[in-house]
C-alpha positions as CSV (number, residue, x, y, z in Angstrom):
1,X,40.5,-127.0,52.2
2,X,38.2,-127.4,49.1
3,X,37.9,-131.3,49.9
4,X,36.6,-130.3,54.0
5,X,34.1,-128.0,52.1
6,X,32.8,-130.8,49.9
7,X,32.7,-133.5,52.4
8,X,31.1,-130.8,54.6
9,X,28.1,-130.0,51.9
10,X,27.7,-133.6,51.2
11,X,27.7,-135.2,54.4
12,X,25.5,-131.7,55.7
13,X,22.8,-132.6,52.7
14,X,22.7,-136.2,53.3
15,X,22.5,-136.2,57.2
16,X,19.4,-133.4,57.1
17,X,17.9,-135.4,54.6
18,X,18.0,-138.4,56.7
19,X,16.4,-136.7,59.9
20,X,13.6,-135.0,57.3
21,X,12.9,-138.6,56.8
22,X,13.2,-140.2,60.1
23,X,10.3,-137.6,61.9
24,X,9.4,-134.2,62.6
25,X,9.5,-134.8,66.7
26,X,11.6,-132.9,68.8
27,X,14.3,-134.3,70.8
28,X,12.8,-134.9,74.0
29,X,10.1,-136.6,72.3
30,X,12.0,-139.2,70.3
31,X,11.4,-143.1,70.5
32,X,14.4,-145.0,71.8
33,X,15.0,-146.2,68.2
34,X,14.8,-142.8,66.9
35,X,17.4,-141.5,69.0
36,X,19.5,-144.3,69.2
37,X,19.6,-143.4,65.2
38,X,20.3,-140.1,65.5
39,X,23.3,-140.9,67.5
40,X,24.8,-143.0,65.5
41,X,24.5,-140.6,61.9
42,X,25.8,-137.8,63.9
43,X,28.9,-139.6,64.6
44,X,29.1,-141.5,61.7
45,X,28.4,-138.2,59.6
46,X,31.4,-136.3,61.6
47,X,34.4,-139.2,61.4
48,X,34.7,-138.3,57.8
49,X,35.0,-134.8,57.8
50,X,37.7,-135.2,60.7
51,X,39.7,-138.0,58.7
52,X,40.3,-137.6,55.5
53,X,42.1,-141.5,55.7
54,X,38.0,-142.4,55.9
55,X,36.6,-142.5,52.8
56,X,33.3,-140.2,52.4
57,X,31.5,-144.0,51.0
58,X,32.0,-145.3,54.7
59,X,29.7,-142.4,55.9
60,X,27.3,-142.3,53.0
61,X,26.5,-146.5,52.7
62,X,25.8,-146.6,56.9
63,X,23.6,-143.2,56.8
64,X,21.4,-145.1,54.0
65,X,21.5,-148.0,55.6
66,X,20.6,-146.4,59.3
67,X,18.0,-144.5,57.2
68,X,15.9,-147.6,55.4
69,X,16.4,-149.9,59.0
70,X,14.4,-147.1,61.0
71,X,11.6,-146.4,58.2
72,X,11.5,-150.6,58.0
73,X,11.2,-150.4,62.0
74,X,8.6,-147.3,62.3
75,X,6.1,-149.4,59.7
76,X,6.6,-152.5,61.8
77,X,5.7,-151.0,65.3
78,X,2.8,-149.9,63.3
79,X,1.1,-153.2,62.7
80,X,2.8,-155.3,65.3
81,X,1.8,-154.4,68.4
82,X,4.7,-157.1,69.6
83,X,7.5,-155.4,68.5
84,X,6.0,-151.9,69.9
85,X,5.5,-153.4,73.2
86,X,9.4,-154.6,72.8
87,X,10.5,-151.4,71.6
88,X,8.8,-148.6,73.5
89,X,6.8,-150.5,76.8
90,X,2.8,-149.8,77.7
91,X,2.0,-146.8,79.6
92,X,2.4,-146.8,82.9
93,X,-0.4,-145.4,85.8
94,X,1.8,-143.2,88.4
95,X,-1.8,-141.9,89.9
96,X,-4.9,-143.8,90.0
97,X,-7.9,-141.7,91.6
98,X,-5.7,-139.6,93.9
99,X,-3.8,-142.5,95.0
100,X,0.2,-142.9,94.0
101,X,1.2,-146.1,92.9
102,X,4.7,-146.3,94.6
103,X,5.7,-149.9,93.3
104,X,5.4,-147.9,90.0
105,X,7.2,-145.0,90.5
106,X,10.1,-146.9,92.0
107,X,10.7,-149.3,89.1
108,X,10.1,-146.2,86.6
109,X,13.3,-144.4,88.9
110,X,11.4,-141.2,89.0
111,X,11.6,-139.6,92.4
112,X,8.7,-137.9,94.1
113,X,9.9,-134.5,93.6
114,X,10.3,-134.7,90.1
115,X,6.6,-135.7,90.0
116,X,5.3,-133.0,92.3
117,X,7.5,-130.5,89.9
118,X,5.8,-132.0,86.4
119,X,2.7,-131.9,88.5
120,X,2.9,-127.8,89.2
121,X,3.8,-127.3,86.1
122,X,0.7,-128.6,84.6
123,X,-1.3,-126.2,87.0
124,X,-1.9,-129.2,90.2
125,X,-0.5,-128.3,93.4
126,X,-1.2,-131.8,95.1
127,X,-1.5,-135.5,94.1
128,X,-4.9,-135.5,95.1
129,X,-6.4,-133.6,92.6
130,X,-5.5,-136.1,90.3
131,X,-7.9,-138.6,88.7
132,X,-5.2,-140.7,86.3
133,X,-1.3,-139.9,85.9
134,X,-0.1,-141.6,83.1
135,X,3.5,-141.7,81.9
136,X,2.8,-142.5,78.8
137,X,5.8,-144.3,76.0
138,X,7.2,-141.0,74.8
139,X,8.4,-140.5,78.1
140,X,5.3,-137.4,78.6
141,X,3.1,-137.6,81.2
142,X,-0.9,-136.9,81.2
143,X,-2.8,-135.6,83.6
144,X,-6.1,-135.9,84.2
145,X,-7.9,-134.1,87.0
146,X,-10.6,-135.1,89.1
147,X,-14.1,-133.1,88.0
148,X,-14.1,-131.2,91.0
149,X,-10.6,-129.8,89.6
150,X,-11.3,-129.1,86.2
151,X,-11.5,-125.5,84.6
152,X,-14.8,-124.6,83.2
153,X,-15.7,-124.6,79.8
154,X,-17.7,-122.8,77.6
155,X,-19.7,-126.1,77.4
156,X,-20.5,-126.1,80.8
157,X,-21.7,-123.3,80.4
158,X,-23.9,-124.0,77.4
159,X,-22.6,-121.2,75.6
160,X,-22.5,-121.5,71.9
161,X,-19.5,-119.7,70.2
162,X,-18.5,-120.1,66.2
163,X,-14.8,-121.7,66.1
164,X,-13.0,-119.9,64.6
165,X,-10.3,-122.5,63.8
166,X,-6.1,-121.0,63.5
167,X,-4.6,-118.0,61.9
168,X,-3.3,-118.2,58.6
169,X,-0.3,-115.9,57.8
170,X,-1.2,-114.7,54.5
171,X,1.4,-111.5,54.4
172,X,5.0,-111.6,56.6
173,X,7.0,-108.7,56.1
174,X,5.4,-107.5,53.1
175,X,5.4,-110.2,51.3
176,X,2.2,-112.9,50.0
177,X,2.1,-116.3,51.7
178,X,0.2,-118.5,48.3
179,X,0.3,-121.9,50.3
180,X,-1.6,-120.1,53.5
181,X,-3.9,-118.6,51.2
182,X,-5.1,-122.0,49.7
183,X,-5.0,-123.0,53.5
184,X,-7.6,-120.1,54.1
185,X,-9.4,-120.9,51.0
186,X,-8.4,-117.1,49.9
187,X,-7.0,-115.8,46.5
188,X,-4.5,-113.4,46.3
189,X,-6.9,-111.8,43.7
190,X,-9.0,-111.3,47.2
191,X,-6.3,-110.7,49.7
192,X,-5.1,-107.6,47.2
193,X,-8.7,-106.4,46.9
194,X,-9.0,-106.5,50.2
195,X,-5.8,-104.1,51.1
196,X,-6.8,-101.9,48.1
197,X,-10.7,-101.3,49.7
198,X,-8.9,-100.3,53.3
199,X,-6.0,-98.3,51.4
200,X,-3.2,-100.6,52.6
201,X,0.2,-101.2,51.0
202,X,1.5,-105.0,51.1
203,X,4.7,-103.0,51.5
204,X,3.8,-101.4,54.6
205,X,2.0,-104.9,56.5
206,X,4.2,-106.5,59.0
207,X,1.8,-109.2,59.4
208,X,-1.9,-109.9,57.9
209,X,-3.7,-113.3,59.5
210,X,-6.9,-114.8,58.9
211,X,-8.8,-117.6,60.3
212,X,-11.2,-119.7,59.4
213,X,-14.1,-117.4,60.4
214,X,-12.5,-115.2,58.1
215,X,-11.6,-112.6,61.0
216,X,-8.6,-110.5,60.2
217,X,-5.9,-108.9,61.9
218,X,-2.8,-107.0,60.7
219,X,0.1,-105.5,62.1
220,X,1.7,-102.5,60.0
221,X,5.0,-102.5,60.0
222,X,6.7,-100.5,62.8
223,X,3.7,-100.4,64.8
224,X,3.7,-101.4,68.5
């Protein structure tokens, strides 16, 4: 039992260490490379635990070795746009000014349903609203609408509004978030000054954000 555990930890550290390294993106938004990697350490990172006849080595040497081939891949399809094209493709235009290229579609095997579906779910009811459709190498596709079919903004409008940038989390549950404060440029010399002049208790916040037009907001805890 103790030598599952250890092979468990070991094999556990190594193979989260390895995806740390390989990218932050999600599954669905993997390169072929990248998930053909990630295939191949999950099952080379099980057979070990499974058989103990395998020695933990055989796992460890082709998770390293899996690791430094896609790292030496990723900087190559940086500076060779070759071995990107080879890898991942170009982008591909589904929807040129309203029009569907079907030639396209067909050789990409997407069906028209599927593109009406991705369509509606980026807000377009019909494919000629469209000015471009592109599909493009992660496998997402952009939309671009005509002008005629695009929202209005507040520069259309010619209204001038501060940005106020994101939120920062600076208290969760009560407790001080120090790398959001340096984020929002805050001390926590500040952020305590700044309960103390309302008469708050860090104990008592469920949630204190502030954004880079230093508006705040906080949650007590328990409210709704």
């Amino acid at each position: 039992m103790a030598t599952v555990f250890l092979r468990t930890v070991i094999i556990y550290v190594l193979f989260i260490f390895c995806l740390r390294l390989v990218g932050k993106r999600q599954v669905g938004e993997l390169q072929l490379s990248e998930l053909v990697t990630t295939f191949m350490l999950s099952e080379l990172a099980v057979n070990p635990i499974q058989d103990f006849s395998i020695p933990i080595a055989y796992a460890i040497v082709p998770l390293i070795l899996l690791l430094v081939f896609e790292v030496i891949m990723s900087f190559l399809v940086t500076k060779s746009n070759l071995i990107k094209k080879a890898l991942f493709g170009n982008p591909s235009i589904i929807i040129k000014d309203g029009a569907l290229n079907q030639k396209e579609l067909s050789r990409l095997r997407i069906g028209i349903s599927e593109l009406l579906a991705e369509l509606r779910i980026k807000g377009f009811s019909d494919i000629s609203e469209i000015d471009y459709a592109i599909l493009e190498q992660n496998g997402k596709l952009s939309v671009f609408p005509k002008v005629k079919n695009q929202p209005i903004t507040i520069g259309d409008l010619d209204i001038k509004k501060k940005e106020g940038g994101i939120s920062h989390p600076l208290i969760t549950d009560g407790k001080i978030n120090q790398s959001n404060l340096l984020l929002a440029n805050k001390t926590e010399k500040w952020l305590l000054s700044y309960l103390k002049k309302h008469s708050i208790n860090i104990n008592e916040v469920f949630l204190l954000t502030c954004n880079d037009a230093n508006a705040i907001n906080i949650i007590m805890k328990g409210e709704k």
